[in-house]
DSSP file (Angstrom, degrees, kcal/mol; ACC not computed):
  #  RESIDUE AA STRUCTURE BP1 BP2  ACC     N-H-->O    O-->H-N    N-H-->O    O-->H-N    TCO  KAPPA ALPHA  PHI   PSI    X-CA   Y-CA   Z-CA
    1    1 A X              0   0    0      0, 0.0     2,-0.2     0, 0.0   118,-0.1   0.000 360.0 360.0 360.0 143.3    5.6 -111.8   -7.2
    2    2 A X        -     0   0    0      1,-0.2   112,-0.1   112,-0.0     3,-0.1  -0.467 360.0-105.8 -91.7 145.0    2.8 -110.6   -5.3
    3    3 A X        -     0   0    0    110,-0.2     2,-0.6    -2,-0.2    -1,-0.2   0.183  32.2 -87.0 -72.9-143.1    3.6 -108.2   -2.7
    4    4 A X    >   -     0   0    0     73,-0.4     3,-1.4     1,-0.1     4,-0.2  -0.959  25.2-164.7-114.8 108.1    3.7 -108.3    1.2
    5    5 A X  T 3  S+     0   0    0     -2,-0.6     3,-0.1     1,-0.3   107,-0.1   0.430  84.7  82.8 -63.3  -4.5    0.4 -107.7    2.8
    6    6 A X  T 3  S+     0   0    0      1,-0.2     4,-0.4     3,-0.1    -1,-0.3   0.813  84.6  62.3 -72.5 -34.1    2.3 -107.2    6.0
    7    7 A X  S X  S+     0   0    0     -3,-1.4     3,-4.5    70,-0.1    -1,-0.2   0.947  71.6 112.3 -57.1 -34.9    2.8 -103.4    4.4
    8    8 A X  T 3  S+     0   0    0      1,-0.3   102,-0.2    -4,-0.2   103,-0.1  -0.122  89.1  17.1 -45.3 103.3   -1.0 -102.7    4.4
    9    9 A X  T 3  S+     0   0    0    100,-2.0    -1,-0.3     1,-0.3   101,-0.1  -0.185  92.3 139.2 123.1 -11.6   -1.4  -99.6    7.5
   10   10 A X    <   -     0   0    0     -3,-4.5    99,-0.7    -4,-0.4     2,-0.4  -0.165  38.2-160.1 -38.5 132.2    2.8  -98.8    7.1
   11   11 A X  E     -A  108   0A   0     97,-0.2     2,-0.3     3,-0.0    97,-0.2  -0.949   7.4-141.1-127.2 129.7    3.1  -94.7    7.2
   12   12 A X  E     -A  107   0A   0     95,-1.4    95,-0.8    -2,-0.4     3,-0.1  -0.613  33.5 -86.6 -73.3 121.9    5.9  -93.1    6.0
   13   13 A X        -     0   0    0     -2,-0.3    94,-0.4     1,-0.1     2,-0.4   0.132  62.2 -89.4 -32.0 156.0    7.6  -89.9    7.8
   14   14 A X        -     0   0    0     92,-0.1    92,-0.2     1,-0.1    -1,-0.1  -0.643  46.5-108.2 -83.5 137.2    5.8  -86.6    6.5
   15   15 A X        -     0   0    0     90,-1.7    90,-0.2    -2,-0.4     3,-0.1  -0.252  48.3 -79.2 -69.3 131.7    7.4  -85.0    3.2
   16   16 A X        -     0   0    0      1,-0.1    89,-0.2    88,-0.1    -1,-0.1  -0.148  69.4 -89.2 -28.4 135.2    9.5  -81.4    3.6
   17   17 A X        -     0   0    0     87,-0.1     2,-0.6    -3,-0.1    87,-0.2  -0.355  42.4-138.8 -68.2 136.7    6.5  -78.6    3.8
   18   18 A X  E     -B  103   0A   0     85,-3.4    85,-2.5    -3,-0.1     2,-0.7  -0.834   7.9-141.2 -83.4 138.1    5.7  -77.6   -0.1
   19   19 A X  E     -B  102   0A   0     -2,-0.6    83,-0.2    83,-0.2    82,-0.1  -0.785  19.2-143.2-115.0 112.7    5.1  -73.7   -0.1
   20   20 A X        -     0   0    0     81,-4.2    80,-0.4    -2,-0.7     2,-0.3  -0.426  24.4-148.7 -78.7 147.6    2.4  -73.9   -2.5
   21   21 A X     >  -     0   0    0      1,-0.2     4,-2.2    78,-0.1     5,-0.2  -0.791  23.1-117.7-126.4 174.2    3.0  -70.4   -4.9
   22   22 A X  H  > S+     0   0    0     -2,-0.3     4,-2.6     1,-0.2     5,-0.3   0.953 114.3  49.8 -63.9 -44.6    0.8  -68.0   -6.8
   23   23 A X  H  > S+     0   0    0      1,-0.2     4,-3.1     2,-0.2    -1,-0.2   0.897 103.9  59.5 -60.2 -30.9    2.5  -68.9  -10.1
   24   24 A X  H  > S+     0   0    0      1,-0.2     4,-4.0     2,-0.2     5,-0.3   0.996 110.0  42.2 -44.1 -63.7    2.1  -72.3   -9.5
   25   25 A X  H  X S+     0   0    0     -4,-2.2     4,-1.5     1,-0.2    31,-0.2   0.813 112.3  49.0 -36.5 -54.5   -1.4  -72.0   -9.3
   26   26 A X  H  X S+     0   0    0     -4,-2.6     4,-2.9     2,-0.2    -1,-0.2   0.882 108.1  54.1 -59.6 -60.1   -1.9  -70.0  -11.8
   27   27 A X  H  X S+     0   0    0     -4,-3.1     4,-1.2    -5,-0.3    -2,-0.2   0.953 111.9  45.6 -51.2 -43.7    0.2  -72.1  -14.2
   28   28 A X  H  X S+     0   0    0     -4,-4.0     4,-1.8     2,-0.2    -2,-0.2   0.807 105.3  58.3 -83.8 -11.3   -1.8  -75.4  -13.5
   29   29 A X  H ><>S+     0   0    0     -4,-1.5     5,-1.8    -5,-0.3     3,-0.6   0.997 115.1  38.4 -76.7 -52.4   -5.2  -73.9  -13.7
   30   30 A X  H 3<5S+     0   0    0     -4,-2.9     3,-0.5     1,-0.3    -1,-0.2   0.584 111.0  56.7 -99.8   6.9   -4.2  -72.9  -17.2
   31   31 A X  H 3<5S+     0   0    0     -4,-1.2    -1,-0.3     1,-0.2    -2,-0.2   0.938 116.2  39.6 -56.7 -53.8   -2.3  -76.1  -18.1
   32   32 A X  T <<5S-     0   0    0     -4,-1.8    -2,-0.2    -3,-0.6    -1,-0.2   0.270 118.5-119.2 -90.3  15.0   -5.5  -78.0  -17.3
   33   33 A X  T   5 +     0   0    0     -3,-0.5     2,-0.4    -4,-0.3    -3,-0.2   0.760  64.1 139.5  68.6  36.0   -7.6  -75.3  -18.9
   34   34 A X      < -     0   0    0     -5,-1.8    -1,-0.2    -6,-0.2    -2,-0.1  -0.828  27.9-174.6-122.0 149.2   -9.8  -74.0  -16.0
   35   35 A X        +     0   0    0     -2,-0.4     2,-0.5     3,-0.0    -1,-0.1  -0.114  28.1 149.2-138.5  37.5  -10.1  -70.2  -16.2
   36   36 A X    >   -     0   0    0      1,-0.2     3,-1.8     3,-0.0     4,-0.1  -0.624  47.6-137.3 -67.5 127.7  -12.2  -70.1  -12.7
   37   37 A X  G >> S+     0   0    0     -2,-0.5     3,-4.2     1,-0.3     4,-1.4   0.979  98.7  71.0 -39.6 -66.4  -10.8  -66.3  -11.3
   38   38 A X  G 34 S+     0   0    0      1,-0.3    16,-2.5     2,-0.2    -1,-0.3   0.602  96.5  52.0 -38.4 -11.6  -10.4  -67.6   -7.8
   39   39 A X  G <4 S+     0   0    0     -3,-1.8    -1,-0.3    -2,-0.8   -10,-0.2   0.219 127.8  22.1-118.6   8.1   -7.0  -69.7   -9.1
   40   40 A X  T <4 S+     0   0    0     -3,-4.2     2,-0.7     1,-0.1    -2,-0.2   0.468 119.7  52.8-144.3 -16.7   -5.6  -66.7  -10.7
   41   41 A X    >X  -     0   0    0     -4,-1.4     2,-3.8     1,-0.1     3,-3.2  -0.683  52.6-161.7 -88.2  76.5   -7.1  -63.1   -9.0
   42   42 A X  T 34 S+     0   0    0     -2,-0.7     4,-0.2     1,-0.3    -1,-0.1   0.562  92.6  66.3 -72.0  13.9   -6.9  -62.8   -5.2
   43   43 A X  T 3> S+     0   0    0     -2,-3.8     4,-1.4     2,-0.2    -1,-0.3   0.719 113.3  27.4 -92.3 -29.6   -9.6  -60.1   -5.6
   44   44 A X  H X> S+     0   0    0     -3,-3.2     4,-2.1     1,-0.2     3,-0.9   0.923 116.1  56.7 -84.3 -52.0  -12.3  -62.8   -6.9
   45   45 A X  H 3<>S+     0   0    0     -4,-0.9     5,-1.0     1,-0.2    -1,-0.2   0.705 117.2  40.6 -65.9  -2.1  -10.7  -65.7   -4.9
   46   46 A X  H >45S+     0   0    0     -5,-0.3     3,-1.0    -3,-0.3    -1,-0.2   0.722 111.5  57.3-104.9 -17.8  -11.4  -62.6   -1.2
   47   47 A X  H <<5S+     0   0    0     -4,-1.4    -2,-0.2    -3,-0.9    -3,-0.1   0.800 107.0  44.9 -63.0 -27.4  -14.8  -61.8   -2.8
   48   48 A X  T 3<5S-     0   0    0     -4,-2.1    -1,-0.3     2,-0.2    -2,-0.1  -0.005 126.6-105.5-104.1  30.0  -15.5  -65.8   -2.4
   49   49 A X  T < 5S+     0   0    0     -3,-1.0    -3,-0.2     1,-0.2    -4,-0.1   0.195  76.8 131.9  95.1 -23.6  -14.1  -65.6    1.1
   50   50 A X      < -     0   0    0     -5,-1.0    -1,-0.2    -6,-0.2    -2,-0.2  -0.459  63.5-120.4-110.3 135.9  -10.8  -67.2    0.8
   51   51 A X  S    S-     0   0    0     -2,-0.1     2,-0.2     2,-0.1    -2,-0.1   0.887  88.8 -23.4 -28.0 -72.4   -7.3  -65.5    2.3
   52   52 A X  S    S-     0   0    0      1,-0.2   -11,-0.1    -7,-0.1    -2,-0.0  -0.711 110.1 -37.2-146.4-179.9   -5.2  -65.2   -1.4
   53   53 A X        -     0   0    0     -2,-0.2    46,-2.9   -13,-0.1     2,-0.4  -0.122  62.0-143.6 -55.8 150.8   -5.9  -67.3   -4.6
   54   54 A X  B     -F   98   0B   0    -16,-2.5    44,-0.3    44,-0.2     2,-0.1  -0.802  17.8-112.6-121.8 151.9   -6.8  -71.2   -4.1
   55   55 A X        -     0   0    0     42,-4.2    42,-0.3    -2,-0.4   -29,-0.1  -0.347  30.1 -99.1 -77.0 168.6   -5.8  -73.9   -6.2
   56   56 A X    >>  -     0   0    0    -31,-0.2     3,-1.6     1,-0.1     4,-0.7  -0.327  48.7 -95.0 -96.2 178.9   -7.9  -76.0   -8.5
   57   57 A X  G >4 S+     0   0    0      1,-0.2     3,-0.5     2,-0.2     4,-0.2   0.903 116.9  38.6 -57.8 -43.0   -8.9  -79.5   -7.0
   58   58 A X  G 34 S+     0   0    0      1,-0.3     4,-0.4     2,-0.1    -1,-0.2   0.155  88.7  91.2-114.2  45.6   -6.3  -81.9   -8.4
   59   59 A X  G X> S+     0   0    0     -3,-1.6     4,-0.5     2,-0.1     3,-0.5   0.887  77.9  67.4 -76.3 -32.2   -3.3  -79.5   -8.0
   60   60 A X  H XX S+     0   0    0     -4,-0.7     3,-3.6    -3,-0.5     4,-2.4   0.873  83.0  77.7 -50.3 -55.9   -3.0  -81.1   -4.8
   61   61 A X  H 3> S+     0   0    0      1,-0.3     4,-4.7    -4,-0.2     5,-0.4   0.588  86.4  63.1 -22.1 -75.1   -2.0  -84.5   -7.0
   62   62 A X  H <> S+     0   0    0     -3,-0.5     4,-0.9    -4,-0.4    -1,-0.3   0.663 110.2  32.6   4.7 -72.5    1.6  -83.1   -7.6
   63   63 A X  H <X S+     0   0    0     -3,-3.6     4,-2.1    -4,-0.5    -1,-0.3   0.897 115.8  51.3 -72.4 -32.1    2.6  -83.0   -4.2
   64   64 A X  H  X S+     0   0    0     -4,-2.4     4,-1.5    -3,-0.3    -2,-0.2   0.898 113.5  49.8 -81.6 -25.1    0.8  -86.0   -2.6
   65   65 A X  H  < S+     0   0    0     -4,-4.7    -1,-0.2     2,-0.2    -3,-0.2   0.851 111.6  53.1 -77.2 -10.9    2.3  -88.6   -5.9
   66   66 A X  H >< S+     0   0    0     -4,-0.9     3,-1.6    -5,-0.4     4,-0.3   0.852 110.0  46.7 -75.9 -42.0    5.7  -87.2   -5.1
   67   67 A X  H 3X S+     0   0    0     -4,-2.1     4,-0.7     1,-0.3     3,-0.3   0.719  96.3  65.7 -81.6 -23.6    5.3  -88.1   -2.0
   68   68 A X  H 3X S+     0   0    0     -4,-1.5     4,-1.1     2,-0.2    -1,-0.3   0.436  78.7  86.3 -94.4  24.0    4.1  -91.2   -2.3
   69   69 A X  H <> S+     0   0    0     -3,-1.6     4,-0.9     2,-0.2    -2,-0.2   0.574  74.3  77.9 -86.0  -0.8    7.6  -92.4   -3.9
   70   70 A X  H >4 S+     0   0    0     -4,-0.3     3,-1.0    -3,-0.3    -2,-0.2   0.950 100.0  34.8 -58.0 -66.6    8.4  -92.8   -0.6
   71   71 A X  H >< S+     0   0    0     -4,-0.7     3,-0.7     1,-0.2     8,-0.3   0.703 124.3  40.0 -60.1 -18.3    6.1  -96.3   -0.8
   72   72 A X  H 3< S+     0   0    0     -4,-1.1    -1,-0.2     1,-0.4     9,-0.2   0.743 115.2  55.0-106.9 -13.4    7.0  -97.5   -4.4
   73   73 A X  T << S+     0   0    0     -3,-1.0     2,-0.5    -4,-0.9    -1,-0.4  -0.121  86.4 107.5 -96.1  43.2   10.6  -96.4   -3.7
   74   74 A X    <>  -     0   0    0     -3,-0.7     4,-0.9     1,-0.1     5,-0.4  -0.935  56.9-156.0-104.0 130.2   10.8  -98.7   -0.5
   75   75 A X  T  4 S+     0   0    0     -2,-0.5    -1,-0.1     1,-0.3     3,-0.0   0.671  92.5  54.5 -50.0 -32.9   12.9 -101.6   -0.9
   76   76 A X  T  4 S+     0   0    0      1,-0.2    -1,-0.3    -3,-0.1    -2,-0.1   0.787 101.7  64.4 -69.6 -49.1   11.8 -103.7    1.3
   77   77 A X  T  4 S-     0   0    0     -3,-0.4   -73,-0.4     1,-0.1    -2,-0.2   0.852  89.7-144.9 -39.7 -55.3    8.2 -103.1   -0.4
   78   78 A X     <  +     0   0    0     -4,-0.9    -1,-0.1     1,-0.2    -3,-0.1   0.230  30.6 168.7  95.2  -3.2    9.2 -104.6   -3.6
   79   79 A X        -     0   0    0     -5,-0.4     2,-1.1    -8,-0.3    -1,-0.2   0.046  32.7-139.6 -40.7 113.7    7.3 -102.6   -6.2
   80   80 A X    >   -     0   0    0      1,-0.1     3,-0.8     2,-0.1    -1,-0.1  -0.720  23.0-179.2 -70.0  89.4    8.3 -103.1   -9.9
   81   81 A X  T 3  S+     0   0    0     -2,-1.1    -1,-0.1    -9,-0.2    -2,-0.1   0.331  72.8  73.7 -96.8  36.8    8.0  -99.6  -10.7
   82   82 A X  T 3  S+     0   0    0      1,-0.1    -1,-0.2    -3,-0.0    -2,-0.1   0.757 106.8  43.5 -91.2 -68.3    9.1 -100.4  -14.5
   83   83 A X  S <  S+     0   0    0     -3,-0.8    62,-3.2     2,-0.0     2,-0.3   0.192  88.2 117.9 -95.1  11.7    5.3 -101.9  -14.6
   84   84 A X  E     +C  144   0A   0     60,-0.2     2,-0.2    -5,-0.1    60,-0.2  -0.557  32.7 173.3 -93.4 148.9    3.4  -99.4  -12.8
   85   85 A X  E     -C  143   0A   0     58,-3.4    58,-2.7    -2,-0.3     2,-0.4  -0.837  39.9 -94.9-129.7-178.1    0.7  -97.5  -14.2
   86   86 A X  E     +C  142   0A   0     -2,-0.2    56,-0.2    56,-0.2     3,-0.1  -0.806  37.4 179.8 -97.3 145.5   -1.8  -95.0  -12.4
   87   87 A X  E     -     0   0A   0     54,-1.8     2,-0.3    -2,-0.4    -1,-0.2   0.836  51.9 -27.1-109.5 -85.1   -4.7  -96.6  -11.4
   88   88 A X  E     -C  141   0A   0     53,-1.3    53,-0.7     2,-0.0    -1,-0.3  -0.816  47.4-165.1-135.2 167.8   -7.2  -94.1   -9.6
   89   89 A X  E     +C  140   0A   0     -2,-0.3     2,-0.3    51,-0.2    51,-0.2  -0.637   9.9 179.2-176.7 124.9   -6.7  -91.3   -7.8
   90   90 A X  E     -C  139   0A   0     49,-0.9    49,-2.7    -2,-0.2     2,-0.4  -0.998   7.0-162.9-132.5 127.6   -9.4  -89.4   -5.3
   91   91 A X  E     -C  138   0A   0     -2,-0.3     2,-0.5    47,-0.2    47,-0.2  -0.790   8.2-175.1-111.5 141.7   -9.3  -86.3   -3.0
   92   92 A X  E     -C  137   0A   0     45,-1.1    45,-2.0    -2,-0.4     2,-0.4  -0.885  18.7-157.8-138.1 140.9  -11.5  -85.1   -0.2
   93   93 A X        -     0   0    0     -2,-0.5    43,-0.2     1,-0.2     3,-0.1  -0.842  30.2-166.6-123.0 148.2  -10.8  -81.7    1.3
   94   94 A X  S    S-     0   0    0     -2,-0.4    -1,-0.2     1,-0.4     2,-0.2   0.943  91.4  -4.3 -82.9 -80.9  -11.5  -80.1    4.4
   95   95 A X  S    S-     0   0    0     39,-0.4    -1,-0.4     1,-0.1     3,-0.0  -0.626  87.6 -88.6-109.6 165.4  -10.5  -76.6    2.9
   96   96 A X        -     0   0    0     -2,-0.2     2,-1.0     1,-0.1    -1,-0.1  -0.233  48.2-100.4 -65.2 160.7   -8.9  -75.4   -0.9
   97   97 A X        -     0   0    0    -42,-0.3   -42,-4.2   -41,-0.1     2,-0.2  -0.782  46.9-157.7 -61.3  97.9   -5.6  -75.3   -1.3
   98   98 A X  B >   -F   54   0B   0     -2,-1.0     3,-1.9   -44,-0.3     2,-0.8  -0.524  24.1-105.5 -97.8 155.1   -4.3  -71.5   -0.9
   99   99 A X  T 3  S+     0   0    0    -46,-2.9   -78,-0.1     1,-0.2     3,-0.1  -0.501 110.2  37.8 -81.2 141.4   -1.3  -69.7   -2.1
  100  100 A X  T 3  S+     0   0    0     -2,-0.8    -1,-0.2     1,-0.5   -79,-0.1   0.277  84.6 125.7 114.4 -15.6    1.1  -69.2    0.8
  101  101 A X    <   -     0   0    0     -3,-1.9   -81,-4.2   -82,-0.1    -1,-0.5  -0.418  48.1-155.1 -74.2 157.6    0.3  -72.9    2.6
  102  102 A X  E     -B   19   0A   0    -83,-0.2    28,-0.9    -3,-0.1     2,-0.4  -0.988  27.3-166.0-139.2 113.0    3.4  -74.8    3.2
  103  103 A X  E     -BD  18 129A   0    -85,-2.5   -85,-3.4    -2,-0.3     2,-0.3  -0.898  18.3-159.0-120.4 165.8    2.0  -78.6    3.2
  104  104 A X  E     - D   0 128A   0     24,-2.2    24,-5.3    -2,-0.4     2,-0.3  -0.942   8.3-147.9-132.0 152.7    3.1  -81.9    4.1
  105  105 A X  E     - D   0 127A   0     -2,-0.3   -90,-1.7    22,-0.3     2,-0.6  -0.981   5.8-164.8-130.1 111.9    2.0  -85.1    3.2
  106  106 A X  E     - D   0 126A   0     20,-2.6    20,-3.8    -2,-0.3     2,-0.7  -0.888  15.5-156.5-114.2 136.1    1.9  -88.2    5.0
  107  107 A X  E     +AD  12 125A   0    -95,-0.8   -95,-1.4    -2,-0.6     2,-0.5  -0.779  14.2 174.2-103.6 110.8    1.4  -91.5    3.0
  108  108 A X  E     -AD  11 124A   0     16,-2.3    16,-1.7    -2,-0.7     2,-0.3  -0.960  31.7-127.2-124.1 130.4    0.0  -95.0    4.0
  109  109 A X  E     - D   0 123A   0    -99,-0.7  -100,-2.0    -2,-0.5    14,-0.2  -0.419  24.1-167.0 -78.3 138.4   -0.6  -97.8    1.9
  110  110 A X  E     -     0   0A   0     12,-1.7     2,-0.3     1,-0.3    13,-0.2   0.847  58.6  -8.9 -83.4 -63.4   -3.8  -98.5    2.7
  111  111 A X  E     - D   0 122A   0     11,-1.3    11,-1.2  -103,-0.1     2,-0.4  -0.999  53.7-154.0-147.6 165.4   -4.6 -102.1    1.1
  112  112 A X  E     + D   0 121A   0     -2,-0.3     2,-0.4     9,-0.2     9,-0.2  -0.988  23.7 178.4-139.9 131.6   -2.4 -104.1   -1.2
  113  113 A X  E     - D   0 120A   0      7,-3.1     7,-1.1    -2,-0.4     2,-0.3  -0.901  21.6-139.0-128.8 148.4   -4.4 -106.8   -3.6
  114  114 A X  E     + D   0 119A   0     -2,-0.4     2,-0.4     5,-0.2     5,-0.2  -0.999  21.7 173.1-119.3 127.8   -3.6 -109.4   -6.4
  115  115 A X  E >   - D   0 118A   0      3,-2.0     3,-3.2    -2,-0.3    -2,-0.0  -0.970  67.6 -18.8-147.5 124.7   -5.6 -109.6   -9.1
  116  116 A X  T 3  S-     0   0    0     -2,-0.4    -1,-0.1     1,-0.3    30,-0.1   0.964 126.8 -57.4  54.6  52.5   -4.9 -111.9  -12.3
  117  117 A X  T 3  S+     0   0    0      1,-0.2    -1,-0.3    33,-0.1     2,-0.3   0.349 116.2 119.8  75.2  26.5   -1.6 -111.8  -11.1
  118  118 A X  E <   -D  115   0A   0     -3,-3.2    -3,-2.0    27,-0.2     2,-0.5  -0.724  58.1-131.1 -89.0 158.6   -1.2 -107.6  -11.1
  119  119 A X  E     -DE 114 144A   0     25,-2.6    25,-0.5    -2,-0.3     2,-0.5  -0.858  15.3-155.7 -94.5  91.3   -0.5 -106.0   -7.8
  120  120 A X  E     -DE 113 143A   0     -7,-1.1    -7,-3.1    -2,-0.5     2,-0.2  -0.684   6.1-164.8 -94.2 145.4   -2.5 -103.4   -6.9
  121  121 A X  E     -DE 112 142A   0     21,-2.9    21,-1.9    -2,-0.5     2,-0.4  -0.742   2.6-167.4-117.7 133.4   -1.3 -100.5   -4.2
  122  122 A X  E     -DE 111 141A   0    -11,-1.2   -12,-1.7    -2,-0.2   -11,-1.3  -0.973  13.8-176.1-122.1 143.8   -3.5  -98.3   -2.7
  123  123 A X  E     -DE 109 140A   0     17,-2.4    17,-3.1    -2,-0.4     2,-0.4  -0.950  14.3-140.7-127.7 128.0   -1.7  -95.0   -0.6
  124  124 A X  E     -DE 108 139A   0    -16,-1.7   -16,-2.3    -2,-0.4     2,-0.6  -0.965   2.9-154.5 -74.8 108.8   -3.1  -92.5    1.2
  125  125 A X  E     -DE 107 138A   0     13,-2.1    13,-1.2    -2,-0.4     2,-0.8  -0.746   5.7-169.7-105.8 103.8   -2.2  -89.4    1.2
  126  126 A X  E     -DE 106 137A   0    -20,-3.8   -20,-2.6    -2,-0.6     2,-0.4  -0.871  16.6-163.9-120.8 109.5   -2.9  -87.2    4.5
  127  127 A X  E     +DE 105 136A   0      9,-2.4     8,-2.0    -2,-0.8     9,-0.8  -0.788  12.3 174.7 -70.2 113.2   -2.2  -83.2    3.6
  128  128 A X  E     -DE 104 134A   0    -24,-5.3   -24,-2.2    -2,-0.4     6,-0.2  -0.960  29.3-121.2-138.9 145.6   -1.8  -81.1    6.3
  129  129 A X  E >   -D  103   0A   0      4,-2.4     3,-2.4    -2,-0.3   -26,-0.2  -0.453  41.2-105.1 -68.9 154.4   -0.8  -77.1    6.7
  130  130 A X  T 3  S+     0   0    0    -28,-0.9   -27,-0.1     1,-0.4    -1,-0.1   0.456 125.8  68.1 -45.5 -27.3    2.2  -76.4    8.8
  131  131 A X  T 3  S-     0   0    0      2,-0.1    -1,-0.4     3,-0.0     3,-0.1   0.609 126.5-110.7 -72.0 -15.0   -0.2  -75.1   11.7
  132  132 A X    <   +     0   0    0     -3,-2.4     2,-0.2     1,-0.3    -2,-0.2   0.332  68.1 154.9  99.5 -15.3   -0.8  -79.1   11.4
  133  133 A X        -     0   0    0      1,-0.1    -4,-2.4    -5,-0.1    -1,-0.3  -0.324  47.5-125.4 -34.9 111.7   -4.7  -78.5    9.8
  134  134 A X  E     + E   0 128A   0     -6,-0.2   -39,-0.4    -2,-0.2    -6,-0.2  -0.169  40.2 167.1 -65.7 157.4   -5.6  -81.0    8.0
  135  135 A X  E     +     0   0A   0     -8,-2.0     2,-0.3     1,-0.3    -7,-0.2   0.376  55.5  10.7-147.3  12.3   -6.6  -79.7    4.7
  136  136 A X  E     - E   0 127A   0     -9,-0.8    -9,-2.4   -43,-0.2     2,-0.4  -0.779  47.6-148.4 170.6 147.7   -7.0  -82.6    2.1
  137  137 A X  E     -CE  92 126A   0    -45,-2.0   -45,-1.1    -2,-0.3     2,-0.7  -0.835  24.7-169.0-115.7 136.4   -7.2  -86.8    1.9
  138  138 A X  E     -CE  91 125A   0    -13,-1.2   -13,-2.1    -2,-0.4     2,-0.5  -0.969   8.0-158.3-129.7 128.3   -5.8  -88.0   -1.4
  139  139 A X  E     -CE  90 124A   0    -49,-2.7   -49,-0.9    -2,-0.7     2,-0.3  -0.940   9.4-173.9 -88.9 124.1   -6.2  -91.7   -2.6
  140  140 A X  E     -CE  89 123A   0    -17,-3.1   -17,-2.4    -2,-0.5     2,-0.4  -0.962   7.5-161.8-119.9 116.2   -3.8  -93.1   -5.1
  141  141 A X  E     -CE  88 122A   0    -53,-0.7   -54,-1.8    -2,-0.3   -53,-1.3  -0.902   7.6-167.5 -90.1 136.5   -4.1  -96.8   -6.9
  142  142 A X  E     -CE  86 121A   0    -21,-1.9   -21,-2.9    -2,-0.4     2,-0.3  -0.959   6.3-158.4-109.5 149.0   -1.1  -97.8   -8.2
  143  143 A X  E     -CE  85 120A   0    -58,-2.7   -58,-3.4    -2,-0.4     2,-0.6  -0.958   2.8-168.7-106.9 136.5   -1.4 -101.0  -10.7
  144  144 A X  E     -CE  84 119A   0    -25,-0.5   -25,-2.6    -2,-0.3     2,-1.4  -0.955  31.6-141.2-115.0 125.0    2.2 -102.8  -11.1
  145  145 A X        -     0   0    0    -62,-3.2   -27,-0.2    -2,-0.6     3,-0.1  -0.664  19.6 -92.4 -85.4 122.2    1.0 -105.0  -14.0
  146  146 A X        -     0   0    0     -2,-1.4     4,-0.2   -30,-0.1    -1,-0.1   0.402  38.8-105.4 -28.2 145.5    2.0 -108.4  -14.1
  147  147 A X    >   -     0   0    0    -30,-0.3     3,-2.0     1,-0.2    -1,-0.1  -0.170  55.0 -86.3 -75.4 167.6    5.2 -109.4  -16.2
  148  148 A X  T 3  S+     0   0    0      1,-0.3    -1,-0.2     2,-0.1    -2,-0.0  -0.437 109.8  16.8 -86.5 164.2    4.2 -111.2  -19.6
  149  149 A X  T 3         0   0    0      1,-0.1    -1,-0.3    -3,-0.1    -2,-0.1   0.820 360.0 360.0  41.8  30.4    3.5 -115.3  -19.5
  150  150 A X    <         0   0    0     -3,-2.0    -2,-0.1    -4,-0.2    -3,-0.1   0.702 360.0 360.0-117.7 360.0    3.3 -115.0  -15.8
């Protein structure tokens, strides 16, 4: 069943601040292999200008897909999310991600499409520091692929 195009511009209250840590950081740059200083040294990451150590580009991801289970967990929405897979996912950032930000994340589906009878969801993710600076745009498609013989 296709969803409700009436959701297309809903936003969902902004998510409890995450207090983004050093270890974190540190842990996903070396999960995802990236062994740039600035994500594990604060002495390189104040030599490049930056407060304390910054996080790599798609740590951000974490917080802003958690936060969109507000939209796939709305009822009203209708999402099978039994049949979703991840789709796309794009950031643009005003500034990095540093350790010691406390963000929140507000999510709006953006457009909702049917195509060969899958549903695709796109959310928006708007990250902002606790001074209320925005500090990163996150895109997420989700695809809920259609159920078989429909």
């Amino acid at each position: 069943m296709a969803l409700d195009q009436s959701f297309v511009g809903r936003s969902y209250p902004p998510t409890a601040p995450y207090e983004v840590g050093r270890e974190k950081i540190r842990e996903f740059a070396e999960a995802v292999g990236d062994t740039n200083p600035a994500y594990t040294d604060q002495e390189a990451a104040k030599a490049l200008g930056h407060p304390d150590v910054i996080a790599p580009p798609t740590f951000v991801f974490a917080i802003t897909f958690k936060a969109a289970g507000l939209v796939v967990e709305d009822p009203q929405l209708g999402l099978d999310y039994s049949r979703v897979v991840h789709g796309d996912q794009k950031f643009a950032y005003t500034r990095p991600v540093r350790a010691g930000d406390r963000l929140s994340v507000t999510s709006t589906i953006e457009a909702i499409k049917s195509m060969a009878g899958n549903d695709i969801l796109d959310v928006r993710g708007e990250v902002h520091d606790e001074s209320g600076e925005h500090v990163v745009t996150a895109w997420t498609k989700l695809v809920a692929r259609a159920a078989e013989g429909a």
